[in-house]
mmCIF file of the N, C-alpha and C atoms, coordinates in Angstrom:
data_MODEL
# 
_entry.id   MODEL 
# 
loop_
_atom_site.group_PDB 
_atom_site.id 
_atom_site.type_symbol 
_atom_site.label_atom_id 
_atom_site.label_alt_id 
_atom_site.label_comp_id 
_atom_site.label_asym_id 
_atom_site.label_entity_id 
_atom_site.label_seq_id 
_atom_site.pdbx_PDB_ins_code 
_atom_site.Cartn_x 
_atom_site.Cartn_y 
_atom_site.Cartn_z 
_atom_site.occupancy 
_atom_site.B_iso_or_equiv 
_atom_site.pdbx_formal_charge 
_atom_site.auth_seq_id 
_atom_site.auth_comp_id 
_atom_site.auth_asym_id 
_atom_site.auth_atom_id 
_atom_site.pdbx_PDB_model_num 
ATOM 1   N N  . UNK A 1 1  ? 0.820   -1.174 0.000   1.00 0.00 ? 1  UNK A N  1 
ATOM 2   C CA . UNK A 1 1  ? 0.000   0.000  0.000   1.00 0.00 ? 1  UNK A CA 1 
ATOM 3   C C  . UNK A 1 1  ? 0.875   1.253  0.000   1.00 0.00 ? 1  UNK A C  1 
ATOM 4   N N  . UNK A 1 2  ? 1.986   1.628  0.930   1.00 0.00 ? 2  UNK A N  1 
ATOM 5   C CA . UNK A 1 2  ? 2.670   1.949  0.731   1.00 0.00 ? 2  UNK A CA 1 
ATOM 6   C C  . UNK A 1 2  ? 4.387   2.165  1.007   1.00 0.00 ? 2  UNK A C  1 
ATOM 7   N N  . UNK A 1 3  ? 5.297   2.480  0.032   1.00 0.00 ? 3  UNK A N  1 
ATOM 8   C CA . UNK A 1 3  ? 6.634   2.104  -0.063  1.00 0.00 ? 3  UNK A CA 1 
ATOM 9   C C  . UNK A 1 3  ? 7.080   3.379  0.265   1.00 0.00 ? 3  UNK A C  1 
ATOM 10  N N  . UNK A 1 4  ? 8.510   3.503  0.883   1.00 0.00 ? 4  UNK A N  1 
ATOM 11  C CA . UNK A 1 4  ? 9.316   4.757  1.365   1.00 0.00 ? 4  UNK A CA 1 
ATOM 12  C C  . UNK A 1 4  ? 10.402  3.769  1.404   1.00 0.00 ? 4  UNK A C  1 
ATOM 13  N N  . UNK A 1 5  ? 11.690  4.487  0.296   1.00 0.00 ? 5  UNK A N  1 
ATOM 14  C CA . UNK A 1 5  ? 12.904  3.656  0.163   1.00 0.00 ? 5  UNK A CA 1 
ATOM 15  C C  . UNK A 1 5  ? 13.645  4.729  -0.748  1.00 0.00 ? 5  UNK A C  1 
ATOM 16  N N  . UNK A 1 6  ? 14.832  3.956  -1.192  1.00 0.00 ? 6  UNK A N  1 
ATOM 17  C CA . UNK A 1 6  ? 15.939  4.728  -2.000  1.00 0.00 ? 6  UNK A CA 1 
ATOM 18  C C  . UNK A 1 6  ? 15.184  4.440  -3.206  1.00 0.00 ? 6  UNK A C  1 
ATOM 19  N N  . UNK A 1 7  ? 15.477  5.661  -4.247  1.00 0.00 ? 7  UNK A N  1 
ATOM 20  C CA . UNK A 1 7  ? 14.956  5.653  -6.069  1.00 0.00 ? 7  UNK A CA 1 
ATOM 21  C C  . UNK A 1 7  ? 16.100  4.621  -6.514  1.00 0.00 ? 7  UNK A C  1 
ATOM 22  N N  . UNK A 1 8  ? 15.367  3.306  -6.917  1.00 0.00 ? 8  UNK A N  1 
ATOM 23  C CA . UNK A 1 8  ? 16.339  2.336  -6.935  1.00 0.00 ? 8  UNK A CA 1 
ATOM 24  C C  . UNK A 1 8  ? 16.726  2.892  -8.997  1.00 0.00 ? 8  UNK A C  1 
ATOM 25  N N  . UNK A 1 9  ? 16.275  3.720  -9.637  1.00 0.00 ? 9  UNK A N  1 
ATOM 26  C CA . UNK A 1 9  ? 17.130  4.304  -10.520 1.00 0.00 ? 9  UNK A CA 1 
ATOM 27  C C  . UNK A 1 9  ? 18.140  4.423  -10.141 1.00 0.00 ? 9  UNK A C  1 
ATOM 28  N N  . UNK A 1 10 ? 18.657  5.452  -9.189  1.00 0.00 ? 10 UNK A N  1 
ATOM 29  C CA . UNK A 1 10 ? 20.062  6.313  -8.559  1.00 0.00 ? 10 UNK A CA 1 
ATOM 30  C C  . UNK A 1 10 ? 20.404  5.417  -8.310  1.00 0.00 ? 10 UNK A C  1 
ATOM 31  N N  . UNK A 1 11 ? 19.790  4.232  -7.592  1.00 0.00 ? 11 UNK A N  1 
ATOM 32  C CA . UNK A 1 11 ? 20.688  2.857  -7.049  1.00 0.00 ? 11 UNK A CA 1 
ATOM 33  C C  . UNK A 1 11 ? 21.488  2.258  -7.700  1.00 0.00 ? 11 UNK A C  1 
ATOM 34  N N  . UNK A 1 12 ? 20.696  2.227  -9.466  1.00 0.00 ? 12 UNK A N  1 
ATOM 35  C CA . UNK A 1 12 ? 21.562  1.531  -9.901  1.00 0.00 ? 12 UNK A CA 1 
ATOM 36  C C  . UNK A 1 12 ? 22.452  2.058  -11.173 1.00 0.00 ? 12 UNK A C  1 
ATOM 37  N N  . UNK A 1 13 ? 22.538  3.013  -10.751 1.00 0.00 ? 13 UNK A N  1 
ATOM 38  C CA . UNK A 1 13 ? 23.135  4.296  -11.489 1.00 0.00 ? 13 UNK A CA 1 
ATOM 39  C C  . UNK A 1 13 ? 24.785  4.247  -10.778 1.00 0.00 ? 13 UNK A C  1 
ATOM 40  N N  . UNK A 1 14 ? 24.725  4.633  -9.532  1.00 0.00 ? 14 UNK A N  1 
ATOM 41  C CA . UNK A 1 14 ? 25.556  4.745  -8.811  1.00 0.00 ? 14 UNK A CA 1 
ATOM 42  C C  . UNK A 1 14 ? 26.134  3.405  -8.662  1.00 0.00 ? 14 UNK A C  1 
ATOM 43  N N  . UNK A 1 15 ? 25.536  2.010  -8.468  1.00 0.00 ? 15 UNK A N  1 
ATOM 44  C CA . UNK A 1 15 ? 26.175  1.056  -8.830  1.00 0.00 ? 15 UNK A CA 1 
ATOM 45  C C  . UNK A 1 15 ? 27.211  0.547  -10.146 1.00 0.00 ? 15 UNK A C  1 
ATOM 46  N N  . UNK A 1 16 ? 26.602  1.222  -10.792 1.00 0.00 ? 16 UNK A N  1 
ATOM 47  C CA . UNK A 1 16 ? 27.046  1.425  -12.684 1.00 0.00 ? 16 UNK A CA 1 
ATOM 48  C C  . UNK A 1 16 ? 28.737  2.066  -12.529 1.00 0.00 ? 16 UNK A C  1 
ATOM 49  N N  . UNK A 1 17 ? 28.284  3.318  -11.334 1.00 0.00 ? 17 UNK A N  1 
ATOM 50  C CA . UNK A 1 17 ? 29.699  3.994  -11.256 1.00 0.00 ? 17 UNK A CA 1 
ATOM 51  C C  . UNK A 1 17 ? 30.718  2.947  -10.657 1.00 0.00 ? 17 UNK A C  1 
ATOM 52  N N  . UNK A 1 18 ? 30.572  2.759  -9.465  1.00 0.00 ? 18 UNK A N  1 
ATOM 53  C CA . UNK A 1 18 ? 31.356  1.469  -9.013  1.00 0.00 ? 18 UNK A CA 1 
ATOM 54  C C  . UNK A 1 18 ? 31.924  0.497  -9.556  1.00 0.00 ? 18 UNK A C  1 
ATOM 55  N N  . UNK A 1 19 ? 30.704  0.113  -10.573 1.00 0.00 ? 19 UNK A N  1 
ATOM 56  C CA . UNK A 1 19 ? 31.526  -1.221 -11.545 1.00 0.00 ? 19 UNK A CA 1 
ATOM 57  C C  . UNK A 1 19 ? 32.723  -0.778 -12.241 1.00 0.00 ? 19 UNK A C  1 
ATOM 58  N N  . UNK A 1 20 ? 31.911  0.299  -12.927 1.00 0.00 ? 20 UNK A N  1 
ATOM 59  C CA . UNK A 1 20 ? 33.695  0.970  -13.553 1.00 0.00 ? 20 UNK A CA 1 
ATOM 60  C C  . UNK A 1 20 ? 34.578  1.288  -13.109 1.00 0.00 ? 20 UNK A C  1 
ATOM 61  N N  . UNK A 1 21 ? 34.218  1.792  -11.783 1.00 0.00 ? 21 UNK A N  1 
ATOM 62  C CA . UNK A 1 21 ? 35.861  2.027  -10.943 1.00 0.00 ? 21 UNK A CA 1 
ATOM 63  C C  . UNK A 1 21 ? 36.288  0.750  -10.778 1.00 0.00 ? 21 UNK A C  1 
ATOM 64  N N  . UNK A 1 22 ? 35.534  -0.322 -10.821 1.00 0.00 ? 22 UNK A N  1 
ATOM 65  C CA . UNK A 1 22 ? 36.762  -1.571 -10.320 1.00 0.00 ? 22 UNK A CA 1 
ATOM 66  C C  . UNK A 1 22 ? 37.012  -2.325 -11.763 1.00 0.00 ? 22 UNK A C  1 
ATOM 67  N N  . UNK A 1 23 ? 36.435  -2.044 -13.125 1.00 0.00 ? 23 UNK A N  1 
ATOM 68  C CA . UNK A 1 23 ? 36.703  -2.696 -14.058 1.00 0.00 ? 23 UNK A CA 1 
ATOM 69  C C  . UNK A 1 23 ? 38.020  -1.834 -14.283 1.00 0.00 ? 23 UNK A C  1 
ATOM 70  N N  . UNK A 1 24 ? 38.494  -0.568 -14.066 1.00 0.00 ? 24 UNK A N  1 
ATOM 71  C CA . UNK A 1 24 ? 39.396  0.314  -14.326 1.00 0.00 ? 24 UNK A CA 1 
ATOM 72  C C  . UNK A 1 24 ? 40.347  0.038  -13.472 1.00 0.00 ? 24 UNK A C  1 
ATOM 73  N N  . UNK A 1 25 ? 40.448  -0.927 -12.683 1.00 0.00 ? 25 UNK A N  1 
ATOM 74  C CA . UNK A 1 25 ? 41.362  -1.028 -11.770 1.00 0.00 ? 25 UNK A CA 1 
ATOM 75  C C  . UNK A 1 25 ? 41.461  -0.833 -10.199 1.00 0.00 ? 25 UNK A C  1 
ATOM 76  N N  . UNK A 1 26 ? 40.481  -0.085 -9.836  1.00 0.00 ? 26 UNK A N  1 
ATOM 77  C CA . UNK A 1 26 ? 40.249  0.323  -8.691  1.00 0.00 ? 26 UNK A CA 1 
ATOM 78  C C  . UNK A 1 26 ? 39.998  -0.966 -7.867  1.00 0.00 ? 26 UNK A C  1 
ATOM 79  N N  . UNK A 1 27 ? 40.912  -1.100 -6.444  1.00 0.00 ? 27 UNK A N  1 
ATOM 80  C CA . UNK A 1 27 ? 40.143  -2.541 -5.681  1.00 0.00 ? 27 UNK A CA 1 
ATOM 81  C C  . UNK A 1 27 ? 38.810  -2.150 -4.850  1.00 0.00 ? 27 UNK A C  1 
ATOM 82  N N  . UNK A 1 28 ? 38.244  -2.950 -4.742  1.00 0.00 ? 28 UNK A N  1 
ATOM 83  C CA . UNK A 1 28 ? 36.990  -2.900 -4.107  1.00 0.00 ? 28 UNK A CA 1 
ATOM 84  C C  . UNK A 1 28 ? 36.966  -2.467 -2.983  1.00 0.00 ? 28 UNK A C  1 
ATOM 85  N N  . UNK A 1 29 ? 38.037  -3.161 -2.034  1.00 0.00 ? 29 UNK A N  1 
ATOM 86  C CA . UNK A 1 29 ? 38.401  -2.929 -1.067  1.00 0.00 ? 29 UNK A CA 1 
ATOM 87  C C  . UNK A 1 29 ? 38.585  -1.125 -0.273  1.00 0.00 ? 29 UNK A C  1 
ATOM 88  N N  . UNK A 1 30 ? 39.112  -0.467 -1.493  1.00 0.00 ? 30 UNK A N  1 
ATOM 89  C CA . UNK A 1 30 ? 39.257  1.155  -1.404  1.00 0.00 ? 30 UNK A CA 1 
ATOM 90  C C  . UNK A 1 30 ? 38.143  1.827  -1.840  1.00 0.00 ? 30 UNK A C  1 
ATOM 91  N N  . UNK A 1 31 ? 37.033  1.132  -2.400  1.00 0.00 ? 31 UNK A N  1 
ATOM 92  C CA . UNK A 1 31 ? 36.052  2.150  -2.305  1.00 0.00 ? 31 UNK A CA 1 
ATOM 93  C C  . UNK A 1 31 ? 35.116  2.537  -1.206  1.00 0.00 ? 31 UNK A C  1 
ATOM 94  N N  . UNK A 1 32 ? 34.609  3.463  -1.022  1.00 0.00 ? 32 UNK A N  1 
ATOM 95  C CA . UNK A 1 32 ? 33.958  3.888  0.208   1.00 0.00 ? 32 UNK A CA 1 
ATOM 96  C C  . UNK A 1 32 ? 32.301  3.001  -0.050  1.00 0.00 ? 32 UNK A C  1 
ATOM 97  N N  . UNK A 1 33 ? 31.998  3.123  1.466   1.00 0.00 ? 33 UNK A N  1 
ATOM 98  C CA . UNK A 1 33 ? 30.619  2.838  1.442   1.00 0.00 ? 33 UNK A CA 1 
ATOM 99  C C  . UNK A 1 33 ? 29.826  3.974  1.412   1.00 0.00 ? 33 UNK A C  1 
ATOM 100 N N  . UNK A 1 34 ? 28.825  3.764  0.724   1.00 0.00 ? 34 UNK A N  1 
ATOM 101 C CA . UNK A 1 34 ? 28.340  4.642  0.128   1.00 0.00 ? 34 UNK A CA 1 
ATOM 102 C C  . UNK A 1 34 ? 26.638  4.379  0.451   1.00 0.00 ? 34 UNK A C  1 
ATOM 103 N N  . UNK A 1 35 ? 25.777  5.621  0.938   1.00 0.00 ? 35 UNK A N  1 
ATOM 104 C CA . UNK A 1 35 ? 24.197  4.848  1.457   1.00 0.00 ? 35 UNK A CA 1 
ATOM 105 C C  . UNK A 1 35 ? 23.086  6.390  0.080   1.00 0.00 ? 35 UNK A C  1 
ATOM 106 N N  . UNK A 1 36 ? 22.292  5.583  0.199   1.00 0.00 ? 36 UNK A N  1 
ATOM 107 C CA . UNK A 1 36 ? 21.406  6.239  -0.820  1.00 0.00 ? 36 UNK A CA 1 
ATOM 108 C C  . UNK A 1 36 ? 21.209  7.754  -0.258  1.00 0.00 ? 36 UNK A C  1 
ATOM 109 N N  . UNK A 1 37 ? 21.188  8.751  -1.233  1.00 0.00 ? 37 UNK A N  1 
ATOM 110 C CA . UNK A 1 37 ? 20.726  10.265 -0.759  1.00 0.00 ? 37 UNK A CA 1 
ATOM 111 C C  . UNK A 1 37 ? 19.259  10.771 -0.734  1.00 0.00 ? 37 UNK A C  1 
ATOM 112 N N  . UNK A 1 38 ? 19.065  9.895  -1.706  1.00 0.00 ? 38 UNK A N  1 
ATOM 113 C CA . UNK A 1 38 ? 17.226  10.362 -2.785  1.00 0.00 ? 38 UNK A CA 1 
ATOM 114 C C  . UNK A 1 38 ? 16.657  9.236  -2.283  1.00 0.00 ? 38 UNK A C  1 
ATOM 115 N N  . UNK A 1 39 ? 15.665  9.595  -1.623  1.00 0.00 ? 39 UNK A N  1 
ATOM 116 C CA . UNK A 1 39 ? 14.468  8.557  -1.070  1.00 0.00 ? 39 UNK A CA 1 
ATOM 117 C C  . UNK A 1 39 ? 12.859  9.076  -1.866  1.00 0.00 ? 39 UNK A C  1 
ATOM 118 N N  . UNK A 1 40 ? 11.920  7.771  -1.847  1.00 0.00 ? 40 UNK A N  1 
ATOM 119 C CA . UNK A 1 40 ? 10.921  8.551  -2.541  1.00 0.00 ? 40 UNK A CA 1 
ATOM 120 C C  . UNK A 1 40 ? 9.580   7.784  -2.361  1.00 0.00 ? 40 UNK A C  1 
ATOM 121 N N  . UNK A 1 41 ? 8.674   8.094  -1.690  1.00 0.00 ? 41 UNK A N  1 
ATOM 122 C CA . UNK A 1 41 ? 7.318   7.511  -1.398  1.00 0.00 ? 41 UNK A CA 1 
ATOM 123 C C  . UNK A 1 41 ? 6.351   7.235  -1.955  1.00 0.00 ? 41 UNK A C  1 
ATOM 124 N N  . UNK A 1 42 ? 5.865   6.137  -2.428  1.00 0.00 ? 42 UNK A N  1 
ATOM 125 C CA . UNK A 1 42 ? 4.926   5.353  -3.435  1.00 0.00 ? 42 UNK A CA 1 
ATOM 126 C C  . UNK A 1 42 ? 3.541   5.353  -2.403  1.00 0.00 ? 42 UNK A C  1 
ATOM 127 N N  . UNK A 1 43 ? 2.703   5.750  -2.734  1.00 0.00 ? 43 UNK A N  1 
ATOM 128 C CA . UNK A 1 43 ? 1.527   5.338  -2.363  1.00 0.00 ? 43 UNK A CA 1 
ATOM 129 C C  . UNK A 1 43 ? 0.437   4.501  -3.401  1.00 0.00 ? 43 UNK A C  1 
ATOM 130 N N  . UNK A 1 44 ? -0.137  3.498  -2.673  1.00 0.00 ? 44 UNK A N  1 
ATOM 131 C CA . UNK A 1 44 ? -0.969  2.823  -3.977  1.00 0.00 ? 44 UNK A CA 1 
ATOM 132 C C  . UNK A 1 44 ? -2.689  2.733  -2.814  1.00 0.00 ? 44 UNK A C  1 
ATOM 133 N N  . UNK A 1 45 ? -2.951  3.512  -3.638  1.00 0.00 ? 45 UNK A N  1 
ATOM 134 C CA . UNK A 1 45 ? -4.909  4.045  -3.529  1.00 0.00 ? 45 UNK A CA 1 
ATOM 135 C C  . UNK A 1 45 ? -5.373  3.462  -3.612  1.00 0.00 ? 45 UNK A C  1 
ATOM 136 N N  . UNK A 1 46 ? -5.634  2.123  -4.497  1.00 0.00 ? 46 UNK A N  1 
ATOM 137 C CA . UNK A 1 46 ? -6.254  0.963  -4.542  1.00 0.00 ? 46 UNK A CA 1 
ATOM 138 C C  . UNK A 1 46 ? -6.223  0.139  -3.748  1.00 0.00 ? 46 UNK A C  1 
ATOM 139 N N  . UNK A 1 47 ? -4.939  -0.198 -3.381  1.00 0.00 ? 47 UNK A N  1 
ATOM 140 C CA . UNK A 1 47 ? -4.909  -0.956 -2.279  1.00 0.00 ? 47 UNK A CA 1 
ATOM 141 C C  . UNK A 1 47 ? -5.513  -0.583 -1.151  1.00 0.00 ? 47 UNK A C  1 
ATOM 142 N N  . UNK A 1 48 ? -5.311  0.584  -0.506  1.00 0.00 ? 48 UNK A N  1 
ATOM 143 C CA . UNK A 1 48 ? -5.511  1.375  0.599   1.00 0.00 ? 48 UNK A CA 1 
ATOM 144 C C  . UNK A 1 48 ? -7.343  1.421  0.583   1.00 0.00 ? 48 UNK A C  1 
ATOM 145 N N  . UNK A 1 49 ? -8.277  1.227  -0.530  1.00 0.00 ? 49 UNK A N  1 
ATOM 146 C CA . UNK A 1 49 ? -9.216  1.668  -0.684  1.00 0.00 ? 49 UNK A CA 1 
ATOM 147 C C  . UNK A 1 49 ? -9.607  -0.121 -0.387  1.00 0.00 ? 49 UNK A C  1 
ATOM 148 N N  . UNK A 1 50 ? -9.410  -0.839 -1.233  1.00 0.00 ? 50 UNK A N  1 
ATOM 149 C CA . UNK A 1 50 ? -9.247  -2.377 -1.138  1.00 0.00 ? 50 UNK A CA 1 
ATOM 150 C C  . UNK A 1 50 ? -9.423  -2.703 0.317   1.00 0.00 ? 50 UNK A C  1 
ATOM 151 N N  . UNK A 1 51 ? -8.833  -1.932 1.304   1.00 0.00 ? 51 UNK A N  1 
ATOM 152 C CA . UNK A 1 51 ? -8.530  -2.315 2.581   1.00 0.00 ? 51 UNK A CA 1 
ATOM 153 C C  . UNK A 1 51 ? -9.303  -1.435 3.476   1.00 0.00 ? 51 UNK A C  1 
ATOM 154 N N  . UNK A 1 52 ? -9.935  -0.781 3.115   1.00 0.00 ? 52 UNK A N  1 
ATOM 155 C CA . UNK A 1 52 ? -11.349 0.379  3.923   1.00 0.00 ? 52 UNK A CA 1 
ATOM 156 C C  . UNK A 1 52 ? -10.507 1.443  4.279   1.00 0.00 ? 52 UNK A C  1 
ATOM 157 N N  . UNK A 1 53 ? -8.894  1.647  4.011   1.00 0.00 ? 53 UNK A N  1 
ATOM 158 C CA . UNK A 1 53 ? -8.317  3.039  4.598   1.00 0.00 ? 53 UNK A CA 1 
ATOM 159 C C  . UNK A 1 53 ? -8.525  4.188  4.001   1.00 0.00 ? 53 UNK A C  1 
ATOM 160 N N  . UNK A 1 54 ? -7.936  5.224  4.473   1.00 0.00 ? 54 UNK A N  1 
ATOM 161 C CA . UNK A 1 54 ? -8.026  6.543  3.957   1.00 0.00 ? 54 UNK A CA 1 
ATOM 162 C C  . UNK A 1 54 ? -6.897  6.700  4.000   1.00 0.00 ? 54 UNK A C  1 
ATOM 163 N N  . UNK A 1 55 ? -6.589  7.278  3.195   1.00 0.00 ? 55 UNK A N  1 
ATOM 164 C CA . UNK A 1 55 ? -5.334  8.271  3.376   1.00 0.00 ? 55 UNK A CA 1 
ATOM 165 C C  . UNK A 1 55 ? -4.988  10.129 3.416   1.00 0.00 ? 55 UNK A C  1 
ATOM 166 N N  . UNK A 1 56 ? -4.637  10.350 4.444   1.00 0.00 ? 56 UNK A N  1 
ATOM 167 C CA . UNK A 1 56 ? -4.577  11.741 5.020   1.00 0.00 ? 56 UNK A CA 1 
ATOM 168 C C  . UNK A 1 56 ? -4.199  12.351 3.827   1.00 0.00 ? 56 UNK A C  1 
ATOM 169 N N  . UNK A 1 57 ? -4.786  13.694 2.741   1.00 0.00 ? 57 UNK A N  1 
ATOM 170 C CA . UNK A 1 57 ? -4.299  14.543 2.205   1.00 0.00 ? 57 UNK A CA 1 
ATOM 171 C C  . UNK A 1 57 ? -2.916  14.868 2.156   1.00 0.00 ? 57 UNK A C  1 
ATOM 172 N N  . UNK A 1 58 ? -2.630  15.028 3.450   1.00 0.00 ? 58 UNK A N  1 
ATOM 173 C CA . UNK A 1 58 ? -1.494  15.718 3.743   1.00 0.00 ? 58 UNK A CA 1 
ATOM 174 C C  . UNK A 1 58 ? -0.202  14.270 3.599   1.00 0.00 ? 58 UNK A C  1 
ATOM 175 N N  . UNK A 1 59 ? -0.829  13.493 3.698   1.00 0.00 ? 59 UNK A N  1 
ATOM 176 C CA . UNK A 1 59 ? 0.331   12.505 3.111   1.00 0.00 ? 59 UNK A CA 1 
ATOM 177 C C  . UNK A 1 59 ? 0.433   12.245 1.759   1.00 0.00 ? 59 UNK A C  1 
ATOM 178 N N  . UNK A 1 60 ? -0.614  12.065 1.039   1.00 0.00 ? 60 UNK A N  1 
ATOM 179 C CA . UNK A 1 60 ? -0.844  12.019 -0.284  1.00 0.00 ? 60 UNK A CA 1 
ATOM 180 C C  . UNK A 1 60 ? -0.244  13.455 -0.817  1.00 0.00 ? 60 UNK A C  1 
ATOM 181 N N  . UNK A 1 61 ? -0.016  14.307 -0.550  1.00 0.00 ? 61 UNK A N  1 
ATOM 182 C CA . UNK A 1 61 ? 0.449   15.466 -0.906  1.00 0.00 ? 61 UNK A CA 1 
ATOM 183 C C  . UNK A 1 61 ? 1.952   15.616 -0.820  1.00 0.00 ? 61 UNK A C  1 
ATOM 184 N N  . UNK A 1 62 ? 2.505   14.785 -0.148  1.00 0.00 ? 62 UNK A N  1 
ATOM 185 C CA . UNK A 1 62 ? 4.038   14.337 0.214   1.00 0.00 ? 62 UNK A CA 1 
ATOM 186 C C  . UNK A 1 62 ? 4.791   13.172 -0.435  1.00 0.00 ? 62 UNK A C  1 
ATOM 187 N N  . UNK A 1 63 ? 3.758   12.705 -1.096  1.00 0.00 ? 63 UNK A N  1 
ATOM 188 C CA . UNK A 1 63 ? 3.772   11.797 -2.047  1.00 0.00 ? 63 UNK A CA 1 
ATOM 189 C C  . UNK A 1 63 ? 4.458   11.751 -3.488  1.00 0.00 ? 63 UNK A C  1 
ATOM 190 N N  . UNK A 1 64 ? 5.603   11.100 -3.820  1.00 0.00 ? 64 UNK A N  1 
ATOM 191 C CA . UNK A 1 64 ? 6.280   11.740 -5.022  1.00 0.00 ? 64 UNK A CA 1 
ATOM 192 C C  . UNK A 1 64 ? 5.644   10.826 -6.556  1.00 0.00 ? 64 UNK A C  1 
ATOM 193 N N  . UNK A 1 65 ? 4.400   9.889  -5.825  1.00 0.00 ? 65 UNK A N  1 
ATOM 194 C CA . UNK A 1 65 ? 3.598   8.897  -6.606  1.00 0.00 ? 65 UNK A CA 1 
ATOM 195 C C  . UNK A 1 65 ? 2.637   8.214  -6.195  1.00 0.00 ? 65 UNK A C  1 
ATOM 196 N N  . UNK A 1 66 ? 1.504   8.264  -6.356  1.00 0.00 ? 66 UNK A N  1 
ATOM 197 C CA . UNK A 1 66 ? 0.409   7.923  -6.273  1.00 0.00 ? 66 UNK A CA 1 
ATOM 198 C C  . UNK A 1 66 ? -0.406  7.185  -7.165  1.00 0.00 ? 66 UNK A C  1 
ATOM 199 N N  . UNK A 1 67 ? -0.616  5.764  -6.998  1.00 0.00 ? 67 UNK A N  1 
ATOM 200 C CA . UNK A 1 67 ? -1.308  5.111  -7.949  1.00 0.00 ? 67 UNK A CA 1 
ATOM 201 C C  . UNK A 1 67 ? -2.522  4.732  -7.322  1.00 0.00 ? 67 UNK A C  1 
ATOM 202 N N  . UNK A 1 68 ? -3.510  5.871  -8.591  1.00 0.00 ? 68 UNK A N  1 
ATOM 203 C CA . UNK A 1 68 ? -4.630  5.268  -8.372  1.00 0.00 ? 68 UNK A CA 1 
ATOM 204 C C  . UNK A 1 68 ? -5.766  3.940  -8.564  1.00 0.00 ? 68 UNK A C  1 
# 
């Protein structure tokens, strides 16, 4: 109903970067750990409606996706 997590795009964007630093030589070992910046909240309406809830405006409004 609803998801709040990293934009697994950037996830695997930034993974993309990594690979190349170690196909280029870089050891794995020296790269930093690294945690997601961009987070982004899915709401799904159907479900929520499916299930007798409501959902507060004000969350749905904070919402970077909403499926109705």
């Amino acid at each position: 109903m609803m998801s709040y997590g990293p934009i697994l795009l950037e996830t695997w964007r930034q993974t993309g970067l990594l690979v190349g630093k170690v196909l280029r030589g870089a050891k794995p070992a020296d790269l930093p750990v690294e945690q997601p910046t961009k987070f982004e909240l899915v709401i799904n309406l159907k479900t929520a409606k499916a299930l007798g809830l409501t959902i507060p405006p004000s969350v749905l409004g904070r919402a970077d996706q909403v499926i109705e």
